[in-house]
C-alpha positions in Angstrom: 144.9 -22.3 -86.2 146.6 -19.9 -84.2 147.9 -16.1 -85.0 150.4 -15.2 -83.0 150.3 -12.0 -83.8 146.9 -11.2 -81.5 148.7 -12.3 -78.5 149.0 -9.1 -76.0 151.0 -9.0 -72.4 147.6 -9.5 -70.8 148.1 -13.6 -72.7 151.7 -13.6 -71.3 150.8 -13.2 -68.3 148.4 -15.6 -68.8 150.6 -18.4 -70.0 153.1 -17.8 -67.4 151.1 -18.3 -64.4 149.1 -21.2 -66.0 152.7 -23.1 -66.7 153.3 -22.2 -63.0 150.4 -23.6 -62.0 151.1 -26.9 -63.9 154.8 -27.0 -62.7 153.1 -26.8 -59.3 150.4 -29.2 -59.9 153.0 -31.7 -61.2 155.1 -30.7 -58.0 152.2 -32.2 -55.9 152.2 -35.6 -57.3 156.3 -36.2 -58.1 157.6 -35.0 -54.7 158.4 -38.0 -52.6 157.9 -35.7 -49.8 154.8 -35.3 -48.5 155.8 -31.7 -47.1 156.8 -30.3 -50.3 153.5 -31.6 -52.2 151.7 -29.8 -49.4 153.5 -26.8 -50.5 153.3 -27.6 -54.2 149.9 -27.6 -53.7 149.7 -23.9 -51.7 151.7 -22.5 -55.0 149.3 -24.5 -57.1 146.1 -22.4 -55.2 147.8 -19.0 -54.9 148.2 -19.6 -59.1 144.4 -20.2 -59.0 143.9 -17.3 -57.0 145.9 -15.1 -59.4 144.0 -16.5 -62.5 140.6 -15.1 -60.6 142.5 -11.5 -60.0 143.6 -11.3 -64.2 139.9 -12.4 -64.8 138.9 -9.1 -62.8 137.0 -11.7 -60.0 138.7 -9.7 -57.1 136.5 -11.8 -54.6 137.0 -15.1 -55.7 140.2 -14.5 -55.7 140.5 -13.1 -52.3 138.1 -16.3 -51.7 140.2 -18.6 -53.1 143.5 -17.6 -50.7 141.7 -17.3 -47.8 140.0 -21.1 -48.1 142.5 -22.7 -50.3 145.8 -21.3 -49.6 144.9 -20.6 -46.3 142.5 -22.6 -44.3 142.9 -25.8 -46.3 146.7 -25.9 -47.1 147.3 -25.3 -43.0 144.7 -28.1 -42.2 146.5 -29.9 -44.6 150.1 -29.8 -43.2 149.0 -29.7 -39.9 147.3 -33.0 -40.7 150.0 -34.8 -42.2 152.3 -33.3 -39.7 150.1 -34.5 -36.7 149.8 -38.1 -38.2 153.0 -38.7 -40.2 155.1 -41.3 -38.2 157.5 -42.2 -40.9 160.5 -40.3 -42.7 159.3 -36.8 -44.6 161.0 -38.1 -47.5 159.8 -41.3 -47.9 156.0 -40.8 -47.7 155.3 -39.9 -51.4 156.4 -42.6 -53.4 156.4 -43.1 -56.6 155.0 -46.8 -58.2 157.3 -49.3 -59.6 154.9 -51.1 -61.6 155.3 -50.3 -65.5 151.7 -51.5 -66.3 151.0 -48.6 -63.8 152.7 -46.0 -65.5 151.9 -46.5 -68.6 148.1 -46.5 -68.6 148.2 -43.1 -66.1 150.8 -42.2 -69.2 148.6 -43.0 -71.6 145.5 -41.6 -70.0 147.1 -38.2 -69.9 148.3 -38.1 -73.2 144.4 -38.5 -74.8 143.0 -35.7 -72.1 145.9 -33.4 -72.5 145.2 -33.8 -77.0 141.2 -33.8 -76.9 141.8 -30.0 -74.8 144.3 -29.1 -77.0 142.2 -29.7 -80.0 139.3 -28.5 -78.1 141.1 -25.3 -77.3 142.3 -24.7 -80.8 139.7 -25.6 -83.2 136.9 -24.0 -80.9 135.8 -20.1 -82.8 136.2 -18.3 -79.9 133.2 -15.2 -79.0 134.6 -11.6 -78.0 132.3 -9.6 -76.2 132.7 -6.9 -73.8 133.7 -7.1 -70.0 130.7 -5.9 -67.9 130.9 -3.3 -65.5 131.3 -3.2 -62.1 128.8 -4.7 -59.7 128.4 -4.3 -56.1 128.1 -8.2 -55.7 130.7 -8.3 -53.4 128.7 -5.4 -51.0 125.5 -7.4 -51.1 127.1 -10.8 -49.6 128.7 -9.0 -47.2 125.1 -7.8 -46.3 123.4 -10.9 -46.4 126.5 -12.5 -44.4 127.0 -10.6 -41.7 123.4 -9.6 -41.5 120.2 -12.2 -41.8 122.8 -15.7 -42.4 125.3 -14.3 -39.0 123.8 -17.4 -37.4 124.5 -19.9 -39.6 128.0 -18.4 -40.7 129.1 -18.4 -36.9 127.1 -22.1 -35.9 129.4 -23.2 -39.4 132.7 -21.5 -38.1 131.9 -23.2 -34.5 131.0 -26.5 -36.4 134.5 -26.5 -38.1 136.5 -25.4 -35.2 134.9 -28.7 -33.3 135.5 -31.4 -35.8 139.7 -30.0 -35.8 139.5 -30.5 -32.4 137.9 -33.8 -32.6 140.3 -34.4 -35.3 143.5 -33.7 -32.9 141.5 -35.7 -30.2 141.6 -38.7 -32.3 144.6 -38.6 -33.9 146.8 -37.7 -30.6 144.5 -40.0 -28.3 143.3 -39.1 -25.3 145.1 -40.2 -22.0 143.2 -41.2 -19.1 144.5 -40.1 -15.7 
């Protein structure tokens, strides 16, 4: 099923930062503090981000720290920051109710088998890496040339609704 002996430092590498991106990933939904799930959840999107860069997608990489790591985790913990009115550490959790935790349990243990058995008994294709494209060059172009309106009306869009967002949450006080 599987030969060992194929494995190279490129699969290492591999396996690592996929385990770290499950340890992370688990991280986000054991914490009982909210805080650290947030950050569970930035380490779970940088090991994303790193899977792109070992799968030579340089931009979605960059991409996926810039939206993800970046932009989403800050809304993120600036959200639950801005509207957390309890204890940090008592915000997460976890369910006392057995029936619960056994069917989540239970659920998880048939998805994680059928990929494992998908993953092994599948014949695997090799075929060469193709070479380098100036994709990257030509949505620049289009970005910042014939779509610059609709990029900055969509960055002016987003900035609004985190205002609104503070507005709402905070209140507004009338003098």
């Amino acid at each position: 099923m599987f030969n060992i002996s194929v494995f190279s430092l490129y699969d290492a590498v591999f396996i690592v930062i996929a385990g770290v991106i499950l340890l992370a990933a688990l991280g986000v939904v054991l914490f009982p503090n909210i805080i650290y799930s947030a950050l569970s959840l930035i380490l779970t999107f940088l090991g994303v981000a790193a899977i792109f860069f070992q799968l030579n997608s340089g931009f979605l990489g960059v991409i996926q720290i810039l939206v993800y790591a970046g932009a989403i985790s800050v809304l993120i913990l600036f959200a639950v920051m801005l509207l957390m009115n309890t204890e940090p550490g008592r915000t997460n959790l976890p369910t006392t109710r057995l029936k619960t935790l056994f069917a989540g349990g239970g659920i998880t243990a048939m998805l994680l088998t059928a990929l494992i058995a998908a993953i092994g008994f599948t014949k695997w294709t090799e075929f060469d890496l193709p070479g380098v494209d100036n994709s990257v060059g030509m949505l620049a172009e289009a970005m910042m040339g014939d779509y610059i309106i609709a990029f900055e009306a969509a960055a002016i869009m987003l900035l609004t609704a985190v205002v609104g967002a503070i507005l709402i949450a905070k209140g507004v006080q009338e003098k």
